[in-house]
N, CA and C atoms as an extended XYZ file, in Angstrom:
180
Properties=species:S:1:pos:R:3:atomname:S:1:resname:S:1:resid:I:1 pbc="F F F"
N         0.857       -1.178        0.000 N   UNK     1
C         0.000        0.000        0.000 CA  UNK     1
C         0.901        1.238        0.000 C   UNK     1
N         0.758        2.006       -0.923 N   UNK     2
C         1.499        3.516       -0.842 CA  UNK     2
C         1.417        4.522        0.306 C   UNK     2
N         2.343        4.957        0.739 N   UNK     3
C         2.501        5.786        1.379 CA  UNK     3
C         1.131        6.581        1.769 C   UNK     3
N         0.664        7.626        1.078 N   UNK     4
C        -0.310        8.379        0.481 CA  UNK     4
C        -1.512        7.538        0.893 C   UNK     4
N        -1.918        6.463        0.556 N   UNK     5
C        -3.241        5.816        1.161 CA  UNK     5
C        -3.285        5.398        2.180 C   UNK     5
N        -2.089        4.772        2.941 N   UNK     6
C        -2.245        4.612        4.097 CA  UNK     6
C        -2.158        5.741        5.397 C   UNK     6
N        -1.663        6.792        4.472 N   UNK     7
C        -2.432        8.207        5.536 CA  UNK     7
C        -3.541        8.663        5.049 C   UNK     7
N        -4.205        8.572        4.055 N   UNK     8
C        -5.581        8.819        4.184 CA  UNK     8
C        -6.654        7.816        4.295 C   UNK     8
N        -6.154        6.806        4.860 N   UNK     9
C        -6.594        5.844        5.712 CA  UNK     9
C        -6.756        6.198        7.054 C   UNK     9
N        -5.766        6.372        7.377 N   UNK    10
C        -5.688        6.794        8.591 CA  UNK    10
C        -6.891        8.226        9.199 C   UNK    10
N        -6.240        8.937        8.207 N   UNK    11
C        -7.360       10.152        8.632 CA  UNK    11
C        -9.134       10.054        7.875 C   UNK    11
N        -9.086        8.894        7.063 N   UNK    12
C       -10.834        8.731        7.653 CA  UNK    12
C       -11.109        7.976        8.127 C   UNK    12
N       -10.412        7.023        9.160 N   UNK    13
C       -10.730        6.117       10.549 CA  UNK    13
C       -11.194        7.315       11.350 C   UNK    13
N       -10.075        8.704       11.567 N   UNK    14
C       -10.159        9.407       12.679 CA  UNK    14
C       -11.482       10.325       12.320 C   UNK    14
N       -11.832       10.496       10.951 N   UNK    15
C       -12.763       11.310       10.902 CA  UNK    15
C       -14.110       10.244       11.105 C   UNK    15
N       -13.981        9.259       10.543 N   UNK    16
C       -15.523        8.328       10.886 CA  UNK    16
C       -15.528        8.143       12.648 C   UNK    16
N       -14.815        8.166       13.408 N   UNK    17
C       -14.691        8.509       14.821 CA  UNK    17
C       -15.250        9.816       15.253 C   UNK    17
N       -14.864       10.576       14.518 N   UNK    18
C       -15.477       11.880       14.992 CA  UNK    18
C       -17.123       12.073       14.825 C   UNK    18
N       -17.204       11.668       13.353 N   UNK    19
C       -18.527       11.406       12.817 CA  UNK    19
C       -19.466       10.832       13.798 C   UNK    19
N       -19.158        9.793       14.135 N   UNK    20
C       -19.622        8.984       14.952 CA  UNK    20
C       -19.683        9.590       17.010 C   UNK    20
N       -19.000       10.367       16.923 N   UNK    21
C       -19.402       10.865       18.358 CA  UNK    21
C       -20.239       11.923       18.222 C   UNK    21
N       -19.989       12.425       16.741 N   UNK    22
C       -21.648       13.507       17.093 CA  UNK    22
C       -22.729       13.174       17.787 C   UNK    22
N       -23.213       11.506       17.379 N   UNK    23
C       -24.608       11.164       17.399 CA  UNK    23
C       -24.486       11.186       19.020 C   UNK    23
N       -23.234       10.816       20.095 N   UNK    24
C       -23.329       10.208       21.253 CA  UNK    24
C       -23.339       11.811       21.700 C   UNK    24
N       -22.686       13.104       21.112 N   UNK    25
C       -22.692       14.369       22.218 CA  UNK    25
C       -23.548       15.027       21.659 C   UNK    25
N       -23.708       16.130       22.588 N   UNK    26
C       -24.796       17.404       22.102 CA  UNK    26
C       -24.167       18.167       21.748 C   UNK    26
N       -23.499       18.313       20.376 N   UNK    27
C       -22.521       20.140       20.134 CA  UNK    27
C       -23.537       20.601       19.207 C   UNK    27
N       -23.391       22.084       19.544 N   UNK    28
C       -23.736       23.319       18.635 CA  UNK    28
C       -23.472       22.789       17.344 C   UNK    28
N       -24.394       23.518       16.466 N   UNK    29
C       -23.831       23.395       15.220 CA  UNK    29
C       -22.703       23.866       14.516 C   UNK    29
N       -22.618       25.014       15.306 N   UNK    30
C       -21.298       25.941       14.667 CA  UNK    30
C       -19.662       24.679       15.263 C   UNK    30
N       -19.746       24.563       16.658 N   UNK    31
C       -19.184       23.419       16.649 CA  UNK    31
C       -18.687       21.922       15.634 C   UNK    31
N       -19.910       21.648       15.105 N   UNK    32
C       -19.873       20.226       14.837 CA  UNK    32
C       -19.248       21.417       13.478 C   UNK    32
N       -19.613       22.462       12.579 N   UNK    33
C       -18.980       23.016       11.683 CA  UNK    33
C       -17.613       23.190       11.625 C   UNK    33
N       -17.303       23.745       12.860 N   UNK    34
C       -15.487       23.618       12.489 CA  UNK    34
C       -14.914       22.717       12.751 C   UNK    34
N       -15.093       21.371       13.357 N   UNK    35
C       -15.285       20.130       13.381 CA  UNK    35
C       -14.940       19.668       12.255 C   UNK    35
N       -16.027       19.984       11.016 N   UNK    36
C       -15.819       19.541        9.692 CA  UNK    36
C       -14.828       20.268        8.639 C   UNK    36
N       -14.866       21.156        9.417 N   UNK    37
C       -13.805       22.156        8.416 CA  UNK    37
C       -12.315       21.946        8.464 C   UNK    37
N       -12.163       21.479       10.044 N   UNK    38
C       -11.071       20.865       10.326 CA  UNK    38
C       -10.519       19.695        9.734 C   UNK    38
N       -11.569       18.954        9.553 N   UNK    39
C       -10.999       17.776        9.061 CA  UNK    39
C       -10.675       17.880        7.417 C   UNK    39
N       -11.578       19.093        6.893 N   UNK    40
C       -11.492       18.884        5.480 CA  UNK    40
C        -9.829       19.251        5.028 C   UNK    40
N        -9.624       20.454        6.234 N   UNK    41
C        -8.021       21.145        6.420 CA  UNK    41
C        -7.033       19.982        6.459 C   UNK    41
N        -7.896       19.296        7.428 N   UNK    42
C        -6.558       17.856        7.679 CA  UNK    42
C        -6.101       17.347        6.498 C   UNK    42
N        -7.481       17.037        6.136 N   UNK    43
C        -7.310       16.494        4.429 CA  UNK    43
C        -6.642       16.592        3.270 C   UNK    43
N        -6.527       17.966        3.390 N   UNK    44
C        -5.701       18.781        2.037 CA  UNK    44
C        -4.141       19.040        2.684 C   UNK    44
N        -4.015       18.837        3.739 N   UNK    45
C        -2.775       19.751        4.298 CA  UNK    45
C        -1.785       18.385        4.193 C   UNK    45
N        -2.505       17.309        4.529 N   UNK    46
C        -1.516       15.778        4.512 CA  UNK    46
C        -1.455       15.383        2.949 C   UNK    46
N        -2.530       15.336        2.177 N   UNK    47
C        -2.522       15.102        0.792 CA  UNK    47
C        -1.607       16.136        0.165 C   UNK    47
N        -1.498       17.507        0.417 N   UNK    48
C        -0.493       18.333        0.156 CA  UNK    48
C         0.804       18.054        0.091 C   UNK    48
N         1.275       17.633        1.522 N   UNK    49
C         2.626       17.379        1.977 CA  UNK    49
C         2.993       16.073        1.553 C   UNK    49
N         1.875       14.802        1.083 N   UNK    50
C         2.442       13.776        0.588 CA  UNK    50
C         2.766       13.830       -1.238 C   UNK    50
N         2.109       15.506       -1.580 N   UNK    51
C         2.476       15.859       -2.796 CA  UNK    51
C         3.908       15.996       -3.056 C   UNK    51
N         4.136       17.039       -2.467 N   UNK    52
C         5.450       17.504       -2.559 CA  UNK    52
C         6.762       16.987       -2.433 C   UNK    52
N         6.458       15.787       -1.157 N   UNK    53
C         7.324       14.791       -0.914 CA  UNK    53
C         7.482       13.767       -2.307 C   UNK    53
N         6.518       13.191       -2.856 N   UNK    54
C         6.390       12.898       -4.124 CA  UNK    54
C         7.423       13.959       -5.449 C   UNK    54
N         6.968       15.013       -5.280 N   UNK    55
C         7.438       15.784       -6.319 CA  UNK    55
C         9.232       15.972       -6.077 C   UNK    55
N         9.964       15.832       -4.912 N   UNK    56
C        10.797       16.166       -4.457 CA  UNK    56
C        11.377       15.159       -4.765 C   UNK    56
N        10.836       13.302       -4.383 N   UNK    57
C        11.644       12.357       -4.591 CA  UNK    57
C        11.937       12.303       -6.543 C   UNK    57
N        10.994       12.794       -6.905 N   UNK    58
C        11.200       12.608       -8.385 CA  UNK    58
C        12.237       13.244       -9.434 C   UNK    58
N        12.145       14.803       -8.581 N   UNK    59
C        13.362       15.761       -8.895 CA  UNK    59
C        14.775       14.867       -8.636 C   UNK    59
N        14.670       14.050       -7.577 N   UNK    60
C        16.149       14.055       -6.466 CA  UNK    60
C        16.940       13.135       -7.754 C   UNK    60
């Protein structure tokens, strides 16, 4: 398994976890919103950095 999928593996275990404690807590909506915004950040910021690392080994 590549690099790259097995961290975004990782981060939608942690987000279906999160998902999944909405139903058990009571948050605000604006809450459960940056909640999601966060994760979408997570998303792009690791897929980002496994870009570049990519682009870097290819240059080297």
């Amino acid at each position: 398994m590549p690099p790259w999928a097995r961290l975004n593996l990782g981060l939608a275990v942690i987000a279906t976890t999160i998902a999944m404690r909405f139903f058990d807590l009571d948050l605000s909506f604006a809450l459960r919103g940056l909640l999601f915004i966060a994760l979408g950040i997570g998303f792009l910021v690791m897929n980002l950095r496994t870009l570049r690392a990519k682009r870097n080994k290819a240059h080297a």
